[in-house]
N, C-alpha and C positions, 0 to 999 in steps of 0.2 A: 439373607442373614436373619436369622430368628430371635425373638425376641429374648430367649433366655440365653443366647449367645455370650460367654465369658470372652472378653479379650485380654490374652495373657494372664489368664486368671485373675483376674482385677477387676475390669471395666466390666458390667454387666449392662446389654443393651436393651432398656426399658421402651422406648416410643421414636418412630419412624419420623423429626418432625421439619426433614428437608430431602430433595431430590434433586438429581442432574444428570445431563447426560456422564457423567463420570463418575459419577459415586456417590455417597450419601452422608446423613447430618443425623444422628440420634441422640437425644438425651440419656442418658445412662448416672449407672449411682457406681462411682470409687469401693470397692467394696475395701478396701486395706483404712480407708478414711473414711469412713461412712456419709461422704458427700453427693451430691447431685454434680456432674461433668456433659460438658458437651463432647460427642465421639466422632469426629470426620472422617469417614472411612474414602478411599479410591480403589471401587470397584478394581478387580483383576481384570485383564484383556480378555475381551471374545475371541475364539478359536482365526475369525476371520481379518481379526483387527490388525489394522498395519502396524508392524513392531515399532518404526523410527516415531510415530505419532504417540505409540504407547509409552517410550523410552519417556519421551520429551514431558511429558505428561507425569509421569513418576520424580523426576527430576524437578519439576519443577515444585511438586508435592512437598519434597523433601525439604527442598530451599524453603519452603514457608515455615513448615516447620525448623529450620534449621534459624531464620530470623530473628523469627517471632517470640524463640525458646532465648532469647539472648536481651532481649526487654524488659525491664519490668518498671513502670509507669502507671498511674492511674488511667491516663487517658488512652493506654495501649492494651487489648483483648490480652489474658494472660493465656498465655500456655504451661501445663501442666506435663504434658509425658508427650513421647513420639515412640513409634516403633514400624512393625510389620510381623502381623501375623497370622499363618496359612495363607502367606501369598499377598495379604491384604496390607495396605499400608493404611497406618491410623494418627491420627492426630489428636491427642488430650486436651480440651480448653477447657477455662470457666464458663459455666452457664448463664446467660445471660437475659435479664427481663425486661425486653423494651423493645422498641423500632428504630429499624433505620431510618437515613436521612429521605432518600425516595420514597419508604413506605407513609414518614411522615406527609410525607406532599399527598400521596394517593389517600390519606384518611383526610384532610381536607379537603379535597377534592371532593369526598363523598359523601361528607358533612351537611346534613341541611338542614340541623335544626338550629341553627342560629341566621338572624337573616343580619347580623354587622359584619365588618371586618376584621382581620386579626385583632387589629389596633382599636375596635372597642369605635369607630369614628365615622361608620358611612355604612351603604346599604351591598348590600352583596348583590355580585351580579346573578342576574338569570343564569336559572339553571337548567343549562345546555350544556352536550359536550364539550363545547369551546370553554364556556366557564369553568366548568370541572376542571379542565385539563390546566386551569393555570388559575390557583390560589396557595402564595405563599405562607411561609412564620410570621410570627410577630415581628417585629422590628426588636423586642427586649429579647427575644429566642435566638433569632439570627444572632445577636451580637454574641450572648452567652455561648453559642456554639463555636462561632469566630473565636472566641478568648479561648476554649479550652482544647481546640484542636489547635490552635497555636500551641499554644504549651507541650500538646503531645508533639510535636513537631520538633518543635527545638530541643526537646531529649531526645527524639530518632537521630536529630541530621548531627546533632552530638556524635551519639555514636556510629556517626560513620553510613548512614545507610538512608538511602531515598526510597519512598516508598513508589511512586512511577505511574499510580493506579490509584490516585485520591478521585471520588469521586462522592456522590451521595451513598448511594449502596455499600460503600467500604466505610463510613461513617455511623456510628450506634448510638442513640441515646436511650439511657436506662432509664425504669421507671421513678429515681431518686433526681433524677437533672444530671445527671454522669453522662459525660460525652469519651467513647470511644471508638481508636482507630480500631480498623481489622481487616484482614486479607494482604499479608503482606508479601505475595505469592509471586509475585516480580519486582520486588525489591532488589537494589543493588545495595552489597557491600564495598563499600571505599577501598579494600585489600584484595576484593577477590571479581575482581572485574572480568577476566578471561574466562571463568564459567558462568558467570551471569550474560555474557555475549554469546554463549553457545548454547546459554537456556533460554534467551529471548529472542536469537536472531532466528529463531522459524517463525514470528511473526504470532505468533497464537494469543498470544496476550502482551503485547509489545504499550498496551492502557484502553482508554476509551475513548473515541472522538471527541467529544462533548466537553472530556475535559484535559483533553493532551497541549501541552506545551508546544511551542512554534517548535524551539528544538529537539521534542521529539516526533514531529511531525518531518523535521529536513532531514531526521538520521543524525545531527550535530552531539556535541557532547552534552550531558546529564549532569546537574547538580543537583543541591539542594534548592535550589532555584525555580525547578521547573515544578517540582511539591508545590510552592510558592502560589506560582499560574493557578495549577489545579485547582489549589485552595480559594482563589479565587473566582475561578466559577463556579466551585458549588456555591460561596456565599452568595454571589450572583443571581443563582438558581432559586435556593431558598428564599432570598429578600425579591423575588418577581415572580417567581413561579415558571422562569424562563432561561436558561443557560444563552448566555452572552452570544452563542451562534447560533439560532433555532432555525436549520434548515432541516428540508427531507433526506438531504441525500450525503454518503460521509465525506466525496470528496470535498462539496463545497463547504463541510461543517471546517473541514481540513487545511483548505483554502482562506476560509474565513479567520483561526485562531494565525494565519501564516500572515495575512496581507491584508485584514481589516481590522480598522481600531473599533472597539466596540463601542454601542450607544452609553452611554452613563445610564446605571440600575433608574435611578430617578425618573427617565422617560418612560419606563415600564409600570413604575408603579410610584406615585404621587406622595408626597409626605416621608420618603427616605431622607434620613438629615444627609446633608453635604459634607460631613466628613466620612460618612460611609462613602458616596459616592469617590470622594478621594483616596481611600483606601483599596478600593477593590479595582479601582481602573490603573492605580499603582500594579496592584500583583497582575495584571492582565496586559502590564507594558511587554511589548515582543520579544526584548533583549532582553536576557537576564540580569545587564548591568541596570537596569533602569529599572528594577524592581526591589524591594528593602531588601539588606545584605544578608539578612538572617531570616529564623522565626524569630530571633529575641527583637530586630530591630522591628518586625513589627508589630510585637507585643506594645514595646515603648510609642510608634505614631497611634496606637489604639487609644492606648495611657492618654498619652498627648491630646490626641483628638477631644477625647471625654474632660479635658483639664479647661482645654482655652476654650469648648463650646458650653460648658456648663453646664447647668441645668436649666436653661431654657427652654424645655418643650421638644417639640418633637424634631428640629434641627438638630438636635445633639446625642450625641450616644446614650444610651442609656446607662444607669451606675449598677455595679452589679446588685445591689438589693434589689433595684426592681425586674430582676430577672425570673421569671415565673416557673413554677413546676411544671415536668411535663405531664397535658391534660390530654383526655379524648374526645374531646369537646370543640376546642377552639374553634372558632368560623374561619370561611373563606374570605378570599379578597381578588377580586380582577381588577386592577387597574383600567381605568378609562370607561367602561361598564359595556365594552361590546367587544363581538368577534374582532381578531385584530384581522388586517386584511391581508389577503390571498398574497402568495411569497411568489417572484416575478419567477417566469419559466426559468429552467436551468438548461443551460448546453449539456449536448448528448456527451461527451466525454466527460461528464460527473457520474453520468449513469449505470448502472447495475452494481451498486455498491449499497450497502447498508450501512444504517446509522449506529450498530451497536443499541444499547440500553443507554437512553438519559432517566433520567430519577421522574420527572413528570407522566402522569396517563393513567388511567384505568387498566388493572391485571386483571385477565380470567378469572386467576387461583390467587384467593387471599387469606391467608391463614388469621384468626382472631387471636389478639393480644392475652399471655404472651407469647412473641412469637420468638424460640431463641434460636432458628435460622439468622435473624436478621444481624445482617455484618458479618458475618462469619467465612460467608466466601462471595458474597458480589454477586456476579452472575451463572457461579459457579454451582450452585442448586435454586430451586425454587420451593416451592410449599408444596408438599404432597398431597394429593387432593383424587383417591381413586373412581372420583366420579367423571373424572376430566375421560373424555374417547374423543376418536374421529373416524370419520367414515369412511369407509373404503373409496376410493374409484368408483364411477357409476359405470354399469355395465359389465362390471366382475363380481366374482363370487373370493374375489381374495380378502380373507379376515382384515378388520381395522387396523390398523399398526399400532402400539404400544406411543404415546406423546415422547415419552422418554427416549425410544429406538431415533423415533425422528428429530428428536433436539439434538442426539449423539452427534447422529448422519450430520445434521445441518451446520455442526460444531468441526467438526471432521472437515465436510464442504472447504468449510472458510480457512481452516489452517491450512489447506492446498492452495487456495489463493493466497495467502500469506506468504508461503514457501514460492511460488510464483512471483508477485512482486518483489520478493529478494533475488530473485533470479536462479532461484533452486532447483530448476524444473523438473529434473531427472526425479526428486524428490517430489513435486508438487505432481507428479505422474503420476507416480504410484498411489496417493494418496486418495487423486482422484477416480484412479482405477479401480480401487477397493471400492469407495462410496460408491461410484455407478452400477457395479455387481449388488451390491446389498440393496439401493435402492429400486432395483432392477427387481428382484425379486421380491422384496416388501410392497412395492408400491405398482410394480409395472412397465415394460418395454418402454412406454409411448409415455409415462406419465411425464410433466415437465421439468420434474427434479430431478428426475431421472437421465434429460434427456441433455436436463444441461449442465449435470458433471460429465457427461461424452461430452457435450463443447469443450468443458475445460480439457478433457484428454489430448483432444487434439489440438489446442492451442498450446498443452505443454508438448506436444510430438512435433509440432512447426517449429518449434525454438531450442530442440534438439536435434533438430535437423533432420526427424524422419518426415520427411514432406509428403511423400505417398501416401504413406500412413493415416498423417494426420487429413491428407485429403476425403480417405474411404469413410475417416470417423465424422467428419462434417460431413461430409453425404449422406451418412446414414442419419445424421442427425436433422438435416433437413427434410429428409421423405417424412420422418415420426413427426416433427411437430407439423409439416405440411399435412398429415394428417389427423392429428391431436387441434391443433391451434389454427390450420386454415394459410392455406397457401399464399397469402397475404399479410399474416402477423408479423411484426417488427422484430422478434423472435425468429422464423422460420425465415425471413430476409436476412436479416445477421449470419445464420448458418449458411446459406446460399451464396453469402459473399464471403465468408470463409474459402470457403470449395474455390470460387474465381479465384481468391489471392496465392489459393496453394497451386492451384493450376497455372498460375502467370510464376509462382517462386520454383515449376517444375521445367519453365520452357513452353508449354502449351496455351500461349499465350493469344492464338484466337481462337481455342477453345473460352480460357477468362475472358476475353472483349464478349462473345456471345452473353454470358452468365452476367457477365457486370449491367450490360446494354438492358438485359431483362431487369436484375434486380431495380438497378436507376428509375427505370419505369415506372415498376410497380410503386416505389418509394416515392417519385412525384405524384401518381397517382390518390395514394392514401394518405401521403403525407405533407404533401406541399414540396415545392423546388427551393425553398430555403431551408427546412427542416434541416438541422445540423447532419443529421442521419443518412437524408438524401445528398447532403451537398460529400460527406466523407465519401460516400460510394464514387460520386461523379469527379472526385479528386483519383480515386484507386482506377476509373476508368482513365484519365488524363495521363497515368504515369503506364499502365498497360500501353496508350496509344504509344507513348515516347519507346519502349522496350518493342512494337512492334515497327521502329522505326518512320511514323506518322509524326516527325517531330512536329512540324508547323501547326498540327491540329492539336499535338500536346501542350504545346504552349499556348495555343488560344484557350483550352478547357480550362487547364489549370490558372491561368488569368482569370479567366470567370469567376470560378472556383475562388482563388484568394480574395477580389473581391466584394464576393455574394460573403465571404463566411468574416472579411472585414467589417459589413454592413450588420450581421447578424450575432457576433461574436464579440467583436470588437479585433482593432489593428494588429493587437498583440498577444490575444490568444495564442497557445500553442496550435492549435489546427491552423489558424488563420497561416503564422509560421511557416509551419510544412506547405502548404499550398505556396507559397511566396519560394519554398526550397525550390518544388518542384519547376513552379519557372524559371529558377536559376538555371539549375539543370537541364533543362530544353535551352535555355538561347545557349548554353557553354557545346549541346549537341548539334545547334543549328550556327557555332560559329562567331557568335554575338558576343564576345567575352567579356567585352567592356559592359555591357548591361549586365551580365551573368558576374559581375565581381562587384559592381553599384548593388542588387535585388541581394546577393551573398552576404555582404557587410550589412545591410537594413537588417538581414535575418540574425545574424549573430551578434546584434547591438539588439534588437526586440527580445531574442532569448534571453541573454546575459542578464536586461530588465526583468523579463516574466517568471525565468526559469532559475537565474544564479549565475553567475561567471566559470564554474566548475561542472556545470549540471551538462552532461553527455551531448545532449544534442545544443547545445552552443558550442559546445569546443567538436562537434561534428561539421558547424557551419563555419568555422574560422579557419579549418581542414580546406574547406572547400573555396575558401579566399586568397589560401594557401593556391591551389591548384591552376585558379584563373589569373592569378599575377605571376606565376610561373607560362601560364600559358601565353599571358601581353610579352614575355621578356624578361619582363621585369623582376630576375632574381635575386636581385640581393634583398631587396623587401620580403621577397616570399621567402628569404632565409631567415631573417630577422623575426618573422611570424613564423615558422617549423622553430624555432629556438625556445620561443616561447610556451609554445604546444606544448613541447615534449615534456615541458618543467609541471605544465599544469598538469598534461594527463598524468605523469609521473608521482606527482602530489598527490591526484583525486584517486588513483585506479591502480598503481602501483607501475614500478617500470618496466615489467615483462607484460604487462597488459599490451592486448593485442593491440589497439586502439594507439598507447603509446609508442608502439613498436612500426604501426603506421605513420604517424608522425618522424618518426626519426626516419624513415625512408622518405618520406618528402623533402626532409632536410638533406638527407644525402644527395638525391637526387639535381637540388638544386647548387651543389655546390659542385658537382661537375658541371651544371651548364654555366657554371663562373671560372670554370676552364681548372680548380681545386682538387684533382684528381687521386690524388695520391689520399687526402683527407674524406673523400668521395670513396675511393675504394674500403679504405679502413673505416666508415661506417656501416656500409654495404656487408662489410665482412662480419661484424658485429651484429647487425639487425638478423641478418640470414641464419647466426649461430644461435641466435635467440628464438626466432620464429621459427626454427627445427626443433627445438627442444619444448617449447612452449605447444604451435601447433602441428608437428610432424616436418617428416621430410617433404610429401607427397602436395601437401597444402599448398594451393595457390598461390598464396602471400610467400610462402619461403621459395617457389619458384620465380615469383618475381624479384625477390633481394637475389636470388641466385644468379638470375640474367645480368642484376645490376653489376654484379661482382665482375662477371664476362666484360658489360661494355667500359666500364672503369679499366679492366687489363686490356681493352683492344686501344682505348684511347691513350694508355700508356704505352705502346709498342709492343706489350706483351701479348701477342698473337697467338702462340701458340698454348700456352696458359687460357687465352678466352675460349678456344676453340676446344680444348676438354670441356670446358664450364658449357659453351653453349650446346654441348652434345648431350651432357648430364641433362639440362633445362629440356632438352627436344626430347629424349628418350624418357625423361618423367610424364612429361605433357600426354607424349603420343599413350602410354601406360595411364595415366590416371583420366585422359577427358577423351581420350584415342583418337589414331593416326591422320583423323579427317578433320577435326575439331580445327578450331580458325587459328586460335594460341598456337597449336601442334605445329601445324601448317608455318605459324609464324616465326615459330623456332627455328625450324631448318633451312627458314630464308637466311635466317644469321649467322647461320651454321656455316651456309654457299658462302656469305657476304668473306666469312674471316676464311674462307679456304681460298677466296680470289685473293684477300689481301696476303697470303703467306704464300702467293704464286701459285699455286697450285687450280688452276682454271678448270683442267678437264673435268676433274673431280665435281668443281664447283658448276660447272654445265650441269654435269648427271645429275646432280642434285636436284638445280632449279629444275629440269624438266619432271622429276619425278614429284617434286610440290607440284606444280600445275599440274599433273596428271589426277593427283588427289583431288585439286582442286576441282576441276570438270568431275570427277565422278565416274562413275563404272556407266558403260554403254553410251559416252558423251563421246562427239567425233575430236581428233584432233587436231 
């Protein structure tokens, strides 16, 4: 885009003075009003870019635009025009003179000419990265900003609209002491909630770890409430230099705003009055009942706060007079004056997750004041800077890549994941398919961005069910980084144990024992025999041994297993969990029910604690206590729990979900062995109608409601009614798993059984002999 560029004949684009992987931020002059305007442009798609990413991406543009244009507040970025044109979609704002709330932190941070505190009261710490990396606001700043993004607040949730995405970086202050909001790019409208679920639910910008609400971390419902949270740990941030959850990695950041109360700011940084401390571990209560009702209510506890603490010193809020201009000067502040200590190891299932942008740290690219990117899109550009390159790969001749191509890619990457954890994977497929082609040839076969969007290809090809598939793409994926990273990397092990899992989800199951037996190896070798890492492999070997019918050695391993990862994890971990499944699972295969329904019930009382009372794999273990009190006798309990199931799954997943449509086949199932037959058949006949329409005729699941239907008509004396049904079941089977398969085989025994009972013997002779025929096998004697 050039700089004499007219937009729509109007906007004339003056200076370059933001970048993104999506498009761009220039200063330009209103030519119809002869003023200075900010111009947010969203680049067009490249030829190669995936449409639905592109869609989602435009859509979302619009909605900011479409908000943002509906506002007008001092404390809210104005917007001025919106359009599209020659393809380009544009966004009109006011120009603005100042720093965000992040940037703020990062100029302190790099501050060294003054050796005090904010606060005018002690000595500054050494300066070291660790120092840098954490000197907050004044304590009169921080409050200032508190007061006046409340206020924008409570004009937003007025009108109807949460902004979802408050953090530092969406936060502005000007160079008059003006605080405002900006980027209000996944905003919900109160009216228009059904596209705002179709614009957020691919996960792209669903907020920011750092400072998301417990309930939007469970998926739970949105209010003005969870603004609220947010707002809270930026104040957090600002008044410590530290966001209330300061881990490395996003799940346990995730973890952390879900299931830990945070420290009080005061621990962090010494001299905060106590009714800050009161006010912000308010917005940072879990539930959103137990956080103020409003922004207005907690404009009034601020009021309040500053009334009954007075002006006594530094315990009490400061009054706004002495709220100070903002300067580029002020010093830094580290609480406590040393590095804080080293954050305890994290379990491997936090791992390979990123934190997002929190507002704290040193940036490569810093643009000099003023900067009027700031606020305007978050993480959505950065300061353009065309000195910034990188290097190619060592050992090619292939040009450096462009920062920009690779922030795209790496932006692209993550919304695949996104679309993945919602379970979209058809979609998270393609997604990934695209990035691995472009970075394939920007970057390199072997490189390991490269290598591990082909991971994700084939994790989203296993949970679409192409398992061959996804096996060839982890294999290949493991030779490249066995060859890039070393046939040993924690890396090149993960892909390696990919390959076993799809070989064991293929049937080739001592092919996987061989691949697991190695990887296990290598991973106590380099890793240690407790390493979360090693112990998950030596679990996937345990449930291989059980499917290769070694029950008794599956239930020793896995015993191990849930022990060592109770020891290292804690009881209630979800792995620890699955390990505890798996030995249900083995004693219920080795016979043991009574154990397998005691280790069942501990797993689905540990989930319902760790995980939710609704959250999948609890009500998968509660399935499974279902099963083994069906299997003591004891049906009418296991009906009373299938009763229960089906309300839940029905609630959480909808009542054609398959999951709840398996439930209701347990229900039925048990109200025949209560001798119920008739109300037995008429569920059977219901679930079957469902599971055909839901997952096909051919599908497993509706062949086995279809048998049920059979054995409910045989136990009614309806005979010859089952014996159509158990023909249909044999003649699917022998067609979809073929005519030697065990199912197959096991059909036609039922097939003999109702032809002996409607007399018809000879018949059912022929039969059984031609099952055992299959059964031996071609060239077996007789």
């Amino acid at each position: 885009m050039a700089d004499s560029r007219l937009i729509q004949g109007r906007y004339r684009l003056l200076d370059l003075i933001g970048r993104g992987g999506m498009g761009e931020v220039w200063r330009a002059r209103d030519e119809s009003l002869g003023r200075q305007v900010a111009v947010k442009c969203l680049k067009p798609p490249a030829p190669q870019q995936d449409r639905s990413f592109t869609r989602i991406m435009r859509e979302r543009f619009r909605r900011e635009a479409r908000v943002a244009a509906a506002l007008q507040h001092r404390g809210v970025t104005v917007v001025h025009d919106f359009g599209e044109y020659d393809g380009v979609l544009y966004l009109v704002m006011e120009l603005l003179e100042g720093r965000n709330l992040s940037q703020l932190l990062e100029d302190r941070a790099r501050d060294t000419a003054d050796d005090r505190d904010p606060d005018g009261t002690g000595p500054r710490t050494a300066d070291t990265a660790e120092g840098r990396r954490q000197r907050p606001l004044s304590v009169p700043e921080v409050v200032d900003i508190a007061e006046q993004v409340t206020d924008a607040l409570a004009y937003t949730h007025e009108q109807g609209i949460v902004h979802r995405d408050l953090k530092p970086a969406n936060i502005m202050r000007l160079t008059d002491g003006t605080v405002k909001i900006c980027d209000f790019g996944i905003a919900r409208l109160g009216h228009d909630i059904g596209f705002t679920a179709r614009l957020t639910g691919t996960g792209i910008a669903m907020g920011t770890p750092h400072y998301m609400s417990p309930e939007q971390i469970s998926g739970g419902q949105i209010d003005h409430r969870s603004d609220l949270y947010s707002l809270g740990c930026v104040l957090y941030e600002i008044a410590t230099g530290r966001p209330p959850f300061d881990l490395p990695d996003t799940w346990s950041v995730l973890v952390g705003h879900r299931d830990t109360d945070p420290e009080p700011p005061s621990e962090h940084r010494a001299g905060l009055p106590a009714s800050f401390d009161r006010i912000v571990l308010g917005l940072l209560a879990k539930t959103p009942e137990e956080r103020p009702a409003d922004a207005a209510d907690l404009r009034r506890r601020m009021a309040e706060a500053r009334r009954v603490a007075g002006p006594a010193g530094r315990r009490a809020l400061p009054a706004p007079h002495e709220r100070p201009a903002l300067t580029a000067g002020a010093a830094p502040y580290l609480p406590g004056g040393g590095p804080e200590p080293a954050a305890p190891p994290l379990p491997a299932w936090t791992r390979s997750m990123t934190t997002g942008h929190k507002a704290v740290g040193l940036s490569e690219l810093r643009a000099t004041p003023p900067d009027h990117t700031a606020g305007l899109t978050g993480e959505w550009t950065r300061p353009a800077d065309p000195r910034a390159t990188i290097a190619a790969p060592a050992g090619t001749a292939r040009p450096a890549p462009q920062p920009e191509h690779l922030a795209a890619l790496t932006t692209r990457h993550n919304a695949g994941l996104s679309l993945g954890r919602l379970g979209r994977w058809e979609e998270a497929g393609e997604v990934h398919r695209a990035v691995a082609a472009e970075r394939a040839h920007t970057l390199g076969p072997d490189h390991p961005d490269t290598l591990g969007s082909r991971y994700e290809v084939g994790f989203t090809l296993s949970r679409t069910g192409r398992t061959a598939d996804a096996l060839r793409e982890f294999s290949a994926v493991a030779e490249g980084r066995a060859r890039t990273l070393g046939a040993d990397h924690p890396d090149t092990l993960a892909a390696r144990q990919e390959t076993a899992y799809a070989l064991g989800q293929l049937g080739r199951h001592f092919e996987a024992h061989e691949v697991f037996a190695a990887v296990l190896a290598a991973r106590e070798r380099t890793m240690g025999p407790d390493h979360p890492d090693t112990l998950r492999c030596r679990h996937n070997l345990a449930y291989n041994l059980s499917r290769l019918g070694r029950l008794a050695d599956a239930h020793r391993l896995a015993h191990e297993v849930a022990v060592a990862r109770a020891r290292v994890l804690g009881p209630d971990h979800p792995d620890t969990l699955v390990s505890q499944y798996e030995v249900a699972y083995a004693l219920g295969q080795l016979g043991r029910w009574p154990e397998a329904l005691s280790v069942y019930r501990e797993v689905a009382a540990g989930r319902a604690q760790a995980l939710g009372p609704d959250h999948p794999d609890t009500l998968a273990a509660r399935y499974e206590v279902g099963i083994s009190l069906g299997r003591l006798d004891r049906s009418a309990e296991a009906l009373e729990l299938y009763r229960g199931l089906v309300e839940d799954r029905a609630r959480a997943h909808g009542p054609l979900h398959p999951e709840t449509l398996r439930a209701r086949h347990g229900l039925g199932v048990n109200l025949g062995r209560l001798a119920r037959w008739e109300e037995a058949l008429t569920e059977a006949r219901e679930v079957c109608a469902a599971r055909e329409r839901v997952l096909g005729p051919g599908h497993p699941d509706t062949l086995v409601s279809r048998r049920e239907i059979a054995v409910g008509l045989g136990w009614l004396g309806r005979w010859t009614e089952a014996l159509t049904v158990y023909r249909e079941v044999a003649d699917a089977r022998a067609r979809v798993l073929g005519p030697t398969h065990p199912e197959a085989l096991a059909s036609r025994d039922d097939e003999a059984h109702c032809l002996e009972q409607l007399g018809r013997s000879a018949e059912a002779a022929a039969l059984y002999r031609q099952v055992a025929a299959l059964r031996r096998g071609p060239g077996r004697g007789h």
